[in-house]
C-alpha positions, 0 to 999 in steps of 0.5 A, spaced: 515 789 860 518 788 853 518 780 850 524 777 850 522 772 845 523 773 838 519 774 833 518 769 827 518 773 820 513 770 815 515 765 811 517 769 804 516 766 797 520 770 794 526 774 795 525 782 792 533 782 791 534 778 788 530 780 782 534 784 777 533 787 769 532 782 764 532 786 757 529 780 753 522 781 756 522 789 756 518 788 749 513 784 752 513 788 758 512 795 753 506 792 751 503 790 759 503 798 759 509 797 765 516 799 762 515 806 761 511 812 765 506 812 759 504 809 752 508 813 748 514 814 752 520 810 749 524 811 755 524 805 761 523 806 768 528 805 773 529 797 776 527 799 783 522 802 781 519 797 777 521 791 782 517 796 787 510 795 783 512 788 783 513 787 790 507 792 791 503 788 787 504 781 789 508 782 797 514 776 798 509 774 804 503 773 801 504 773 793 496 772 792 494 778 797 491 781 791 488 776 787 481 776 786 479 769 786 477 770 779 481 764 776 480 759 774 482 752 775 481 746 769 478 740 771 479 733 769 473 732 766 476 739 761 471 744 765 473 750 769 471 751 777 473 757 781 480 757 783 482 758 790 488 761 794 492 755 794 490 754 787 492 762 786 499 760 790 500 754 786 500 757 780 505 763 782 510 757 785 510 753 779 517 753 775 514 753 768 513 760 765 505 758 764 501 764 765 500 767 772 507 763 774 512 767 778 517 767 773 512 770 768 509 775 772 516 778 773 517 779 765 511 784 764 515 788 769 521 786 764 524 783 771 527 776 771 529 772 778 538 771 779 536 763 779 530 763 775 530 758 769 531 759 762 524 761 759 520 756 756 517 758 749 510 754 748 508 755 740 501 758 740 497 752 737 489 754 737 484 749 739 477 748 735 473 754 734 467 750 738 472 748 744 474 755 744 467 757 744 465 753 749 471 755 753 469 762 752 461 762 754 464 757 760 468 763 763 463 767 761 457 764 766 462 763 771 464 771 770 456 774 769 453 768 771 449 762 768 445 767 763 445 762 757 444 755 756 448 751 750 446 745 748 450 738 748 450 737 742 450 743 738 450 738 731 442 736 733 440 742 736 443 746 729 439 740 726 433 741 729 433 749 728 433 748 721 427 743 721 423 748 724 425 753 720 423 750 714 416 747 717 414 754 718 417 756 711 414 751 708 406 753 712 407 760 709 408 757 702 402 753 702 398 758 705 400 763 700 399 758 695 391 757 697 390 765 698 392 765 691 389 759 688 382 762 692 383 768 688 383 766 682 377 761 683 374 768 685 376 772 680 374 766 675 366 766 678 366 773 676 368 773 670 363 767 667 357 771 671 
């Protein structure tokens, strides 16, 4: 007995027909690894198939499939959390070109939407060597777990480092003063005797 009700197709955040050749992001796609069929051919794969990869790797009904959920999501207090789907989903469905955006995902393939925006270059400004550490060493924990502790206030413990370090130099200094000083007290008895 065949049903006679119609099956709803799923929702679909994209429409892979509609995605098409963008010359300008196939220098930045060659650098991906994903314009050519090896690292030192020159030649550039076919659309199609470039549209397959993409569409196999983030399918128009559930683009964040294959994501591991290693993202990671700021917080307002500028720390990082573990992201979730929903997170994952909103990033891939934002309309700016941030990393991990719909948009931006397309052109490491060399691909761009037909409707898609303008892209946005955002200037590269580094952040403070500290902040990008503390960043770093954020992600890391997250990634291999909370192996190393950094202190709150780096200056204090640098300084307190230091104190230390010089204590101890300085116990060594004054025992090799008195070694020598025994020594020569010794080496003078024997001489008057």
């Amino acid at each position: 007995m065949a049903s006679t009700k119609a099956q709803a197709s799923p929702k679909r955040y994209y429409d892979p027909t509609k995605l098409l050749d963008a010359s300008e992001h196939h220098e930045y796609s060659r650098a991906m690894g994903l314009l050519t069929w090896g690292t030192w051919d020159y030649g550039v794969r076919p659309v199609e198939q470039r549209v397959g990869d993409f569409v196999s790797a983030f399918p128009p009904e559930d683009p964040t499939r294959f994501s591991m959920g290693g993202s990671l999501v700021r917080q307002p207090d500028k720390t990082f959390a573990p992201g979730t789907k929903e997170s994952a989903l909103e990033r891939f469905l934002a309309e700016d070109w941030r990393p991990g955006s719909f948009h931006e995902l397309l052109s490491r393939y060399g691909l761009k939407a037909l409707d898609g925006p303008e892209v946005q270059a955002r200037p590269f400004v580094p952040d403070p060597l500290r902040e990008t550490a503390q960043r770093r060493n954020v992600k890391l924990r997250v990634l291999h777990g909370g192996v190393d502790v950094e202190p709150a206030n780096m200056d204090a413990a640098k300084a307190s480092f230091l104190d230390i370090q010089e204590k101890k130099q300085a116990a060594i200094d004054v025992r090799a003063a008195l070694k020598q000083m025994e020594d020569e007290l010794s080496t003078d008895k024997d001489t008057e005797t």
